[in-house]
N, C-alpha and C positions, 0 to 999 in steps of 0.2 A: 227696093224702097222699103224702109222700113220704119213707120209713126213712131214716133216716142209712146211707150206703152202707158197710160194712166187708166185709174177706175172709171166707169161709168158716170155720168151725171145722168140726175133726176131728169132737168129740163132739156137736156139735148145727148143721144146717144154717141155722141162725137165731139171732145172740148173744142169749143172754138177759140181756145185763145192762141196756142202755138202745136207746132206737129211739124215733127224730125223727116228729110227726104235721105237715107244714107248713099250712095251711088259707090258699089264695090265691084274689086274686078279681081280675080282668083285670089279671095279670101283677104284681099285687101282693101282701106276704106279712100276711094280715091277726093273724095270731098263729099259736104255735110251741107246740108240747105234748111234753115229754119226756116217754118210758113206759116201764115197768121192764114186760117181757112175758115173766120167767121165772116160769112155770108152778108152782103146789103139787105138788111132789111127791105120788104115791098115796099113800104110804101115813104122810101127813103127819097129826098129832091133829088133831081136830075142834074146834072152841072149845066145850066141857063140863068135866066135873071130868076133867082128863087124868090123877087119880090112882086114878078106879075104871075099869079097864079094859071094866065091864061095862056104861058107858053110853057107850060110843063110838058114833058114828053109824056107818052103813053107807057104806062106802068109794065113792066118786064117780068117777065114768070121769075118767082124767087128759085134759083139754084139750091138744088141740096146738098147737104155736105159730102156727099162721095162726089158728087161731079167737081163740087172746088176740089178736092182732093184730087180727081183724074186730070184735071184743068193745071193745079199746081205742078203736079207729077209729070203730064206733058212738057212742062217748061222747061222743068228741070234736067229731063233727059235732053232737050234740046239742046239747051246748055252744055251738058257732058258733051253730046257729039260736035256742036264747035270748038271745045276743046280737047276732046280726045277723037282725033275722026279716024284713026286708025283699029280702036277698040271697041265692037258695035255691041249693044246692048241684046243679049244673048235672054233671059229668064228675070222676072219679077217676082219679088218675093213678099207678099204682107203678112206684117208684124203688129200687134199688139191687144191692148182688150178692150175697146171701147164696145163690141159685136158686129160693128159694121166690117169686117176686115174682110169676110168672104165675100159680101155685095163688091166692095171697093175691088177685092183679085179679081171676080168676074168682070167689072165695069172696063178696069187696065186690058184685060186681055181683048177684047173686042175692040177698046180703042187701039192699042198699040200692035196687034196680031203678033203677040208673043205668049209663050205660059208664064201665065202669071197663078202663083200657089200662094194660101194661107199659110204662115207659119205655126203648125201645131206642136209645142213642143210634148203636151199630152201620150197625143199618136207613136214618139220615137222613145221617150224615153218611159222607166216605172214610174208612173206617178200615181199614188193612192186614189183612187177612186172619189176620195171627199175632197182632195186637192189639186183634181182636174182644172174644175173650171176659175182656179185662181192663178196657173201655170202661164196663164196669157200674159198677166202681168208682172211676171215673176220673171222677164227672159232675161235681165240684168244679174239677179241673183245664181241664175241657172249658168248662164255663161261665165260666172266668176265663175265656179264650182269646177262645171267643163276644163276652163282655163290652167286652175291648182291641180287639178288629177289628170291633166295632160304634159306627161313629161318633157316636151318640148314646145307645150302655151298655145296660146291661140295667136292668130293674125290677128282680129278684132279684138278691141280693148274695151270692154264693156264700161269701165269704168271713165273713159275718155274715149265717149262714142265718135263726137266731131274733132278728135286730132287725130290723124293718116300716121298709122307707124310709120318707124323710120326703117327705110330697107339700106338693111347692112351691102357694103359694097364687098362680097365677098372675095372677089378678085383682091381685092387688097388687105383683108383679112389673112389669106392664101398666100399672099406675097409675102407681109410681115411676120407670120411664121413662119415660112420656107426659111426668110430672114435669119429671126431670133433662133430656129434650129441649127442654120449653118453658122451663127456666130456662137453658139452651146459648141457644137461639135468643133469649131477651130480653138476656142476657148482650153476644150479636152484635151483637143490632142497638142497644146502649147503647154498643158499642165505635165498631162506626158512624155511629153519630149524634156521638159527640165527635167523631168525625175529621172527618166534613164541616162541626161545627162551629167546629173550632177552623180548616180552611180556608177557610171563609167569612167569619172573624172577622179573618184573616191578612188575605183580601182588601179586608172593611169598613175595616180601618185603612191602605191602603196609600192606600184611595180619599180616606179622610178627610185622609193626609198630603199628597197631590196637591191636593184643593180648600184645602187651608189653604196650601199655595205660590201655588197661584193666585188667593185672595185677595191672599195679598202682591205677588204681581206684576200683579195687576189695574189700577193706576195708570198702569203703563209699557205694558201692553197695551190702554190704552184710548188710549191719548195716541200708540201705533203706528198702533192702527185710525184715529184720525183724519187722523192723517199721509198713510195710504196714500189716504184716503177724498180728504183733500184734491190730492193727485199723481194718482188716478185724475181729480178731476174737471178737472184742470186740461190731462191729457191728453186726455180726454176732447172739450176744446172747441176752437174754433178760431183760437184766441190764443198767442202765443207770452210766456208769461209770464216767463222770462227775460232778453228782450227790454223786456218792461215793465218790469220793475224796474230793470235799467241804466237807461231810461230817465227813472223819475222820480228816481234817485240823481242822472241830471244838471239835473234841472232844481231840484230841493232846493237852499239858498242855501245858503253853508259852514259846516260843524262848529261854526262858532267863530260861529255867531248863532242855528242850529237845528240841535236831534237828534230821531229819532223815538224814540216811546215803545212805539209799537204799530204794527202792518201786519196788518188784516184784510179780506179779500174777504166779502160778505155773499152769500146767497142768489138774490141778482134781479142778481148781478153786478156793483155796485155795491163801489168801496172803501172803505174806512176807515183812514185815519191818524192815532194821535195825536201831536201835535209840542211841547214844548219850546222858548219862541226870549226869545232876552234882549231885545224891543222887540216892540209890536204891528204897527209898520211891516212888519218881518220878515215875521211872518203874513201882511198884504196884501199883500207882495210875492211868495209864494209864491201863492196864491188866483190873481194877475194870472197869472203863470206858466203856470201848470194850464189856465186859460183859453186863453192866446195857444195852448198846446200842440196844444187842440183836444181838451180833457177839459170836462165838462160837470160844473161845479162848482155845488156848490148852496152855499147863504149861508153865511157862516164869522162864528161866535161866536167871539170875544177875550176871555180871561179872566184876570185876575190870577191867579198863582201860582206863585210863587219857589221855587226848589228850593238846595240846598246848594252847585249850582255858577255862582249867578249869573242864570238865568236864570228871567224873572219873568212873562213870560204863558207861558199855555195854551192848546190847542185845539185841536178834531175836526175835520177835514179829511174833509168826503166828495165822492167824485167817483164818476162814471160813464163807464168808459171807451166810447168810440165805436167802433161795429162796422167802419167804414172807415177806423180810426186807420195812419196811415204813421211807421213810426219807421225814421231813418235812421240808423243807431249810427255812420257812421266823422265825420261830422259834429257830433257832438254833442260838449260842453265840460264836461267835471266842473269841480267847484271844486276847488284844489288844496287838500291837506292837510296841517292844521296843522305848524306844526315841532318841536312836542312831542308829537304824535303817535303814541301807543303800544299803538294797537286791535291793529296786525301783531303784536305781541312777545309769543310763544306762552309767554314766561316770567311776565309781566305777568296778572292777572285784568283781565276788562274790567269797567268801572264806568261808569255813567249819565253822558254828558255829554260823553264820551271818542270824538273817532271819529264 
């Protein structure tokens, strides 16, 4: 319980016009009771016919103000416990500065058999020595103060004594973060997953732009690899193939009767040439050739077929060159070439027949 704190008056150490009953329960304010604790005056009518003087009742000892007070106070808690019959009234506490407050804790505790204490805020906290006995009615000021320098506030709202804070429903507090946490964190990782997908999707197409060059350039990379394949095998062995080829350009009869079509080396070592010649004569006289040279020429098929510049057989020339072949290059006779002659003329395209 605690008065609403005001100054002393001259005629009555106790205002009697109103006074606060607070009912709290672990630092919370469960309802507020305003009470009017001025007294009937003695020699107040009796509720009778107050026009026949001769049935007035017998006059009543006048109450003093700690007993309205205990009188009110009893009520009040009474009140509490038919509405809260689970939560029993545990300590009383008075509050304020009228001076009656310690008669009024003593009178509570012997009617109610509870401790009932003065509230000194004096006794707990520093209060200057000249500012003691004005600290009774200071407990509004003092509890703001408390309230501001307590980092997490008070329960009691000094400044709205009779409205009951509001108790946070913390379960649901608890919930709605757990909530907004896990919608942060699915929020994150949906931000994350675009990112690593749109860098994974960056790199899927740079790979797909590079295998689609490399299809296109796949012709010319196949046709490198064989080049190189063919220059390594050729290094590889123990023939001087530069050598051979001056070699059979000299024993080749001239331009102007046979051109080659083709020049391939097979597998087992073994050449192939295909020739162009405007008479079959041509032919075996190239075949004698090959022969005399000391190449090991296998049977040569003569076949008709004319081409656009005149010349009318065909045919596959295969030989095998000999592992002891002697080729003497400053000895050897090319045929001279034609006087129309225009393979050299980097201006010219070359064309079949030419050369």
């Amino acid at each position: 319980m605690s008065p609403t704190p005001t100054p002393p008056s001259p005629s009555s150490p106790l205002r009697p016009d109103e006074t606060s009953l607070e009912i709290l329960s672990h630092e919370a304010l469960l309802f507020s009771r305003a009470t009017n604790f001025s007294p009937a005056p003695a020699d107040a009518p009796q509720p009778a016919d107050l026009a026949d003087p001769s049935v007035l009742a017998p006059k009543p000892e006048p109450l003093s103000l700690v007993q309205f007070a205990v009188r009110e106070t009893v009520r009040s808690l009474h009140a509490f416990s038919g509405l809260e019959p689970d939560t029993p009234v545990s300590k009383v506490v008075v509050a304020g500065a009228t001076g009656l407050e310690p008669d009024l804790a003593k009178a509570l505790a012997e009617r109610l058999g509870l401790p009932a204490t003065h509230l000194d805020p004096a006794a707990s906290l520093p209060i200057p020595d000249d500012a003691k006995p004005e600290a009774h009615g200071a407990l509004a000021v003092l509890g703001l103060a408390l309230g501001l320098a307590d980092p997490s506030g008070l329960a009691f709202d000094f400044l709205n004594p009779k409205r009951p804070p509001i108790h946070r429903d913390t379960r649901r507090l608890k919930t709605l973060g757990a909530v907004a946490a896990f919608a942060a964190l699915l929020v994150a990782l949906l931000a994350i997953r675009t990112t690593l997908v749109r860098r994974e999707t960056a790199v899927l197409d740079a790979a797909r732009a590079e295998l689609n060059d490399s299809k296109k350039k796949s012709p010319f990379y196949r046709k490198t690899l064989q080049q190189a394949a063919s220059i390594e095998e050729w290094l590889a062995s123990d023939r001087d193939w530069t050598d051979l080829y001056a070699h059979l350009s000299a024993i080749l009869p001239s331009a102007e009767d046979i051109y080659l079509k083709s020049f391939t080396v097979t597998g087992n070592g073994a050449i192939r040439i295909g020739v162009q010649a405007r008479s079959g004569e041509t032919i075996a006289r190239l075949d004698q050739k090959l022969r005399a040279a000391g190449y090991d020429v296998r049977p040569v098929a003569i076949t008709p077929g004319s081409d656009r510049f005149g010349y009318d057989f065909a045919s596959t020339v295969e030989f095998i060159l000999p592992k002891k072949l002697k080729i003497d290059l400053p000895s050897l006779k090319t045929p001279p070439r034609p006087a129309d002659d225009a393979s050299l003329d980097p201006n010219l395209p070359k064309k079949g027949g030419q050369g």
